[in-house]
N, C-alpha and C positions, 0 to 999 in steps of 0.2 A: 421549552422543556427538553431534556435531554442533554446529550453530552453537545457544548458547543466550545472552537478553539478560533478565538479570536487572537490578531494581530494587531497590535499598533505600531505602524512605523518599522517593523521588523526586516533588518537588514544582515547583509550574512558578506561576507571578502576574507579573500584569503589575499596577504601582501596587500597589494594596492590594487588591486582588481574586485569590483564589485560582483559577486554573483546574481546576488539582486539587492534592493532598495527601499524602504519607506513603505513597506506592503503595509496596509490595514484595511482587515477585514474581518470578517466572522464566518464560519465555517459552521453549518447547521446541519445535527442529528436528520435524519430524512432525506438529503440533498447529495446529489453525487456532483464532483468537482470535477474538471478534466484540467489537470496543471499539463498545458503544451509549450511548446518552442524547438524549435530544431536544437540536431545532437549537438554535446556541448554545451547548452546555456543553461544547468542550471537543476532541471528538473530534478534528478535525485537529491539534491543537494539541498532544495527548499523539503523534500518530502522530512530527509533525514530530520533537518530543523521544526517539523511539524511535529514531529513524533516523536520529537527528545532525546534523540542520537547524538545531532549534533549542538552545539551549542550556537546561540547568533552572535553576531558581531555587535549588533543597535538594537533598542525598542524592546517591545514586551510580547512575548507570547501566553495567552491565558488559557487554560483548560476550566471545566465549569461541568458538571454534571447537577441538574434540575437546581441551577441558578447556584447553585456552592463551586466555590473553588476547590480545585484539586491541584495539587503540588506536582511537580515535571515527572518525581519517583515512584506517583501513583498512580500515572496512566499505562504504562505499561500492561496492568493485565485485563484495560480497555480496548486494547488496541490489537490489529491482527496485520502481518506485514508478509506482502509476497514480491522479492526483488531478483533479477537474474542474478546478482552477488551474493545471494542471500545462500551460505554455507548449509550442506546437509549433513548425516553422519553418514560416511560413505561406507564405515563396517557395522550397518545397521541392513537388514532385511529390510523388506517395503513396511510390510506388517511390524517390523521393531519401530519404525519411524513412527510409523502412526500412533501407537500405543504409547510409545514417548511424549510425543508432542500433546497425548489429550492429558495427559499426566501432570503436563504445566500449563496448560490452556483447559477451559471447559468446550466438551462439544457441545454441538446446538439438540436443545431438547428435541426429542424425536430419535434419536441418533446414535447407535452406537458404532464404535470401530471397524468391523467388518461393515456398515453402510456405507462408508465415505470408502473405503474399498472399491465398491460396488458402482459411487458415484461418477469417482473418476475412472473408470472404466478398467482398472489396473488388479482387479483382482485376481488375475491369471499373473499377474508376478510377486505376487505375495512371498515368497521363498527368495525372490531376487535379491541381491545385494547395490546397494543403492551406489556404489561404486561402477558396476555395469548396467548403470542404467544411463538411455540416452541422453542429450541433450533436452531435446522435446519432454521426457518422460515429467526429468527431475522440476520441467520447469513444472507442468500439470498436476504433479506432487505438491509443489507449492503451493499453487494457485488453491489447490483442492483444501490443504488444511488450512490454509487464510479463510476461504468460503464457509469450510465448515465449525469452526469454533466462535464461538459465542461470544463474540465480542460487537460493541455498538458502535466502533470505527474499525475502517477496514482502508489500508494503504497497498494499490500496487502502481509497483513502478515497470514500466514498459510492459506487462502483462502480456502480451504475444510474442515476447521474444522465442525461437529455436520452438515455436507451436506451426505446424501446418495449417492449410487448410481443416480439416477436420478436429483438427484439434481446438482449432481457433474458434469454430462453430459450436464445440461445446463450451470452452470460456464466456462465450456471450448468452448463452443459456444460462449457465450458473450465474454471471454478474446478473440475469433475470429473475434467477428465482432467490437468490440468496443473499441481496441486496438489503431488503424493504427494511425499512426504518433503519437503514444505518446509516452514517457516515461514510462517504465511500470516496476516496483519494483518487483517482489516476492518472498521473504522469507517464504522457506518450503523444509524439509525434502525428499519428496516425487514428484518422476523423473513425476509423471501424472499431479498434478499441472500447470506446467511451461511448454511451447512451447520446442519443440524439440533444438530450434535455437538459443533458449535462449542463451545468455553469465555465463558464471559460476561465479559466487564468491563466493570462500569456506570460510567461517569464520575463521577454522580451520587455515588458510593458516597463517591467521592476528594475533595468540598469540605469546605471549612474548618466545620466546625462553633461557632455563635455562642457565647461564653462568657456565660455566665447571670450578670445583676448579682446582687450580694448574697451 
């Protein structure tokens, strides 16, 4: 039951170079994923194709919410996506972002705007312009309203990027507490990232295999 996104066969190349290959699987509501491989192979590239960005090359990707199909156009306001690419409004105040963003996403009951404020620790820049804000900051901004909106899949890619120490320490709290029963993506390198328990998929696993002459 719940939202699940299976693959069959599902391949993705740009030119003649495979990104990946022949993936089939099923991705379950409850279950956190850890998409790794070193930089380069791939990883954002299959998330984008998870979540409907991109389109694939081969095979079939299905979405299914309590055993019904749901069409590629209607996952979108299932879904919650936090990427180092992932564009902010930079003549947006902290506090205009956030009021934005719940504007087109629902927050998580319990919850209103000045809390996720509060969560991410950034309510002392509330008046700041998202323009002069750090690296670290804008990434913890992200991360923060992927967390906190209400959605029963949740994709991040590289999730520690330009995060400190401390900062990092609180990302893995929130992937603690603000996880449960979702679907939870992450794509990254790095075994501290992603819950112990996580399910593996190696990208590596998914390239084209060279056909031997002779």
């Amino acid at each position: 039951m719940g939202i699940t996104i299976s693959t069959e066969a599902l391949s993705k190349r740009y030119n003649r170079e495979w990104i990946f290959r022949d993936l089939t699987f099923t991705f379950q509501q409850g279950k956190t994923y850890a998409i790794t491989g070193p930089n380069g192979s791939g990883k954002s590239t299959l998330l984008q194709v998870l979540w409907g960005q991109l389109p694939s090359s081969s095979g079939k990707l299905t979405y299914k919410k309590d055993q019904t199909a749901i069409e590629v156009d209607e996952i979108y306001p299932l879904v919650s996506v936090a990427t180092p690419y992932m564009d902010l409004i930079d003549e947006f105040t902290l506090r205009e972002q956030v009021e934005f963003h719940f504007k087109t996403k629902p927050i998580k009951p319990g919850y209103v705007p000045e809390q996720v404020l509060e969560a991410m620790y950034l309510e002392h820049a509330h008046k700041k312009f998202i323009a002069n804000f750090s690296s670290g900051m804008k990434q913890r901004l992200k991360l923060g309203l992927a967390f906190y909106t209400d959605t029963p899949v949740l994709f991040l890619d590289e999730p520690g990027t330009n995060l400190d120490r401390q900062a990092l320490e609180w990302y893995l709290n929130q992937l603690n507490k603000q996880t449960s029963n979702r679907l939870v993506f992450i794509a990254s390198n790095q075994a501290d990232e992603y819950p112990r328990d996580a399910e593996i998929i190696d990208v590596m696993d998914y390239k084209q295999v060279p056909t031997k002459a002779g």
